[in-house]
C-alpha positions as CSV (number, residue, x, y, z in Angstrom):
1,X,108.8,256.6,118.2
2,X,109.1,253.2,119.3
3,X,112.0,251.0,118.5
4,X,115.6,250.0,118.4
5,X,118.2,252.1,116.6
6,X,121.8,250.8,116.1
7,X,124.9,253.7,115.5
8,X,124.4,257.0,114.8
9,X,121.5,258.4,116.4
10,X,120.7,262.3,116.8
11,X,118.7,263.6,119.5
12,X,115.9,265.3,117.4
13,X,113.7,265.6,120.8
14,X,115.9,268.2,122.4
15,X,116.1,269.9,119.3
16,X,118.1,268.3,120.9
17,X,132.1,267.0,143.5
18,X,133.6,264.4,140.0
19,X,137.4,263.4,141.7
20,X,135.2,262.5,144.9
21,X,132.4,260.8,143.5
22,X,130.1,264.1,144.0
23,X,128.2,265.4,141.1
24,X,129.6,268.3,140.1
25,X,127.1,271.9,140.4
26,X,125.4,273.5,137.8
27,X,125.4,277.3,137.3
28,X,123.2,279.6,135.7
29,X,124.6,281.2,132.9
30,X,123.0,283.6,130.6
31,X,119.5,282.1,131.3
32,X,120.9,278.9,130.6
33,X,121.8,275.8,133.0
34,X,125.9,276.0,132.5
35,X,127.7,272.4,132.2
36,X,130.7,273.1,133.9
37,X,131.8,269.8,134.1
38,X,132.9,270.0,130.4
39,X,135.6,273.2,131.2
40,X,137.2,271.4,133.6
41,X,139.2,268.1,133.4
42,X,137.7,264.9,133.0
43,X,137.4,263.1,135.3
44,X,134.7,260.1,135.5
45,X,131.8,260.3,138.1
46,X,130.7,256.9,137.1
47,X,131.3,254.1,139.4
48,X,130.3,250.3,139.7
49,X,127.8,249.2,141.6
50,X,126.5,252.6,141.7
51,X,122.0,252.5,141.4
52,X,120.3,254.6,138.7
53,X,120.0,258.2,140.3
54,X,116.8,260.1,140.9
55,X,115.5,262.2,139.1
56,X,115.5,266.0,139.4
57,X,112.2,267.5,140.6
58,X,109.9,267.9,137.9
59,X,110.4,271.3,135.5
60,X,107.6,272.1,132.9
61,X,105.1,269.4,132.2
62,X,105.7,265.6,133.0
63,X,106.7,264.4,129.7
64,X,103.7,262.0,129.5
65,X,101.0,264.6,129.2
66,X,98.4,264.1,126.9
67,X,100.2,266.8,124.6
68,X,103.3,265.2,124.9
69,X,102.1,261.4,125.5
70,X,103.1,260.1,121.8
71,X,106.9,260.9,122.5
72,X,107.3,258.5,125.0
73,X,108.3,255.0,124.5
74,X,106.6,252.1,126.5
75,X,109.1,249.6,128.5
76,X,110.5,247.4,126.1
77,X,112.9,245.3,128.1
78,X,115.3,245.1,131.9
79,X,116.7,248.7,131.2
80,X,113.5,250.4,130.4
81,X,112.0,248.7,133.5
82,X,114.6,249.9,135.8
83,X,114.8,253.2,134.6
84,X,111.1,253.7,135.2
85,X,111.4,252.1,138.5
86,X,114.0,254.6,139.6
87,X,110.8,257.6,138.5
88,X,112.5,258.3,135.4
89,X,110.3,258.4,131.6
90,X,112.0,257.0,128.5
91,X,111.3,258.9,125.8
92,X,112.9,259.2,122.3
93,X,113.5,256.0,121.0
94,X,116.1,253.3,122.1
95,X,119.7,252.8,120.8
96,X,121.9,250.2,120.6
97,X,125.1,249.1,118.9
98,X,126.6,245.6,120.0
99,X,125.7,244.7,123.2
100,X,125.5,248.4,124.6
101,X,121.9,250.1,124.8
102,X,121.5,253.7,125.4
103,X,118.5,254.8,126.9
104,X,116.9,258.4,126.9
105,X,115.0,259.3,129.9
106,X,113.3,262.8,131.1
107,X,111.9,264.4,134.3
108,X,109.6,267.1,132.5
109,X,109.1,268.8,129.3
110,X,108.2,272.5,127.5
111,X,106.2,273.6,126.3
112,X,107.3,272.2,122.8
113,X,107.7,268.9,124.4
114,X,111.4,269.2,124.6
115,X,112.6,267.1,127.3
116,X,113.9,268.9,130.4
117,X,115.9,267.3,133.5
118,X,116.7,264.6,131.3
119,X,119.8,262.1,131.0
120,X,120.7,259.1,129.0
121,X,121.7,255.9,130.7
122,X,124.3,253.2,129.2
123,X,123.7,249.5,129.8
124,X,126.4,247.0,128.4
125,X,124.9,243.4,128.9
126,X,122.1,244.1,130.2
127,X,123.9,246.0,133.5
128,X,124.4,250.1,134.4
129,X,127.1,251.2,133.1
130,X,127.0,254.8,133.8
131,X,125.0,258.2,132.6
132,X,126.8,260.7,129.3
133,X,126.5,263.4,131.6
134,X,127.8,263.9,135.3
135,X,124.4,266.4,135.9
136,X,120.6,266.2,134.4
137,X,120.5,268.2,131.4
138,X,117.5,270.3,129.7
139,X,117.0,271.0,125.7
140,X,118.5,274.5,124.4
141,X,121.0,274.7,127.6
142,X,124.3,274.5,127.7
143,X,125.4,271.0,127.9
144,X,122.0,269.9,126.2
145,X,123.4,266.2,124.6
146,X,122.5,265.5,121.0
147,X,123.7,263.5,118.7
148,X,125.2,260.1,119.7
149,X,127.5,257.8,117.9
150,X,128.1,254.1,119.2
151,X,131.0,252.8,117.4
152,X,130.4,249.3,117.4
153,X,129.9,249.5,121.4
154,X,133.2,249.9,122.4
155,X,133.4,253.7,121.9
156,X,130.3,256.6,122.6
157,X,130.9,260.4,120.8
158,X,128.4,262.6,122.2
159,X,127.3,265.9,120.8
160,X,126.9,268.5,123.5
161,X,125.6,271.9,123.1
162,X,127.7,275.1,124.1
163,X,126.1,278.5,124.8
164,X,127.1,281.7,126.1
165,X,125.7,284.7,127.8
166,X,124.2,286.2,124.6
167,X,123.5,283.1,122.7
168,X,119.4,282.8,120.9
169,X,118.1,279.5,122.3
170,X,118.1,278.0,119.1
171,X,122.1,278.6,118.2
172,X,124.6,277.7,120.5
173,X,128.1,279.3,119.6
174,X,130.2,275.6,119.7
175,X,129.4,272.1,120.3
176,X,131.7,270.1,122.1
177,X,132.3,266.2,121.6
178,X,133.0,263.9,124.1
179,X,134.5,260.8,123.5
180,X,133.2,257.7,125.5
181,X,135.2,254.5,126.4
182,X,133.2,251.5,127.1
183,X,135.1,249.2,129.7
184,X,134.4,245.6,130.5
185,X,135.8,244.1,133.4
186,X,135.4,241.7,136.5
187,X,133.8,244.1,138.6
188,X,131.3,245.2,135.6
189,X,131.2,247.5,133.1
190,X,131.9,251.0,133.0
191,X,131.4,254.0,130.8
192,X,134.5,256.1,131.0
193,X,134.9,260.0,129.2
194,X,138.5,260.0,128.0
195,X,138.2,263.1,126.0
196,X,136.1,266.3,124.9
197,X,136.9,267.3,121.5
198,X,135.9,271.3,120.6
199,X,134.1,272.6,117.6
200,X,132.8,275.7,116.8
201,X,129.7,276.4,115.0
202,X,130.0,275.6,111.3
C-alpha cells in the first residue's frame, strides 16, 4: 500500500484538558474507548510549535509483525521520517491534496491487523500542523476516524465513528463529521476543527 493519494481517501485499514492545552480523557464506554471530545464544544488542542506526541503504549501486536508487515508503508519523505522518529509506524497509505499531506500512523494492531492507538498527522509545507483527533484512537471504537476528504488543502471532513453501549463492533449507530480548517500564518500553520456535523446511520 505504498503511495500518494490526493482527495478523498477512506480509511479501509480500520475498517476503519482542550481550552488549556490538555488532552482531553477518554472513557470506556460499552467496551468501547468513548471520544468525548466530539460531545463537547470544540475547541482546538492544536498549537504551534507543539512536537509530534508519543505514542500510546503498545495494545495488540506492533503493527509491523510479520502478519501484519505488508500494511505498513516505508518512509517516503520529512513527515514519514519524523513521525517514525517520534516511535510512531505509518501505515495505510499517504494522502495529500495541495501542499497538505496527511499521514496515518499506529501504535499496535488486532488481531485482523486493524490499527489500534493510532492517529493521523497533518503537515502543510512540509511542517506539523496538528493531529484529526485530540486523543489516539483504535479501529471499531468510538471515535475510530475513517474516511477523509481534503478539499483542495484548505479544508479536512473527517468521518468519525459513533457507538453506543449496545452497538456490534461492526455497526456504529451514527457517524459524525468534522470539518477541518487549514490555517496558514506567520507563526506556521495550523489545523483548526470549526465544526462537527451529525449523521445517523443510513
Amino acid at each position: 500500500m505504498n503511495g500518494r493519494h490526493a482527495g478523498i481517501f477512506a480509511f479501509g485499514l480500520a475498517a476503519l484538558a482542550v481550552a488549556s492545552g490538555a488532552a482531553p480523557r477518554a472513557q470506556r464506554s460499552g467496551g468501547t474507548l468513548a471520544a468525548t471530545w466530539l460531545d463537547a464544544p470544540l475547541a482546538n488542542w492544536n498549537r504551534h510549535g507543539r512536537g509530534l506526541p508519543k505514542p500510546p503504549a503498545p495494545q495488540g501486536d506492533r503493527p509491523d509483525a510479520p502478519r501484519c508487515g505488508h500494511l505498513v508503508r516505508p518512509a517516503t519523505g520529512a513527515e514519514d521520517r519524523a513521525v517514525l522518529e517520534a516511535g510512531w509506524t505509518p501505515f495505510g497509505a499517504l494522502q495529500v491534496a495541495a501542499d497538505v499531506t496527511l499521514v496515518r500512523a499506529a501504535s499496535g494492531v488486532d488481531g485482523m491487523c486493524r490499527p489500534l492507538g493510532y492517529q493521523v498527522f497533518t503537515y502543510v509545507g512540509g511542517q506539523l500542523a496538528g493531529t484529526l483527533s485530540p486523543v489516539p484512537m483504535s479501529a471499531r471504537s468510538d471515535g475510530a476516524a475513517g474516511e477523509i476528504e481534503a478539499d483542495g488543502g484548505e479544508r479536512l471532513r473527517v468521518t468519525f465513528a459513533r457507538y453506543v453501549k449496545d452497538d456490534p463492533l461492526c455497526c456504529p449507530s451514527r457517524h459524525d463529521v468534522v470539518v477541518y480548517r487549514v490555517e496558514r500564518g506567520p507563526a506556521g500553520p495550523l489545523v483548526v476543527p470549526v465544526e462537527v456535523l451529525r449523521r445517523a446511520k443510513p
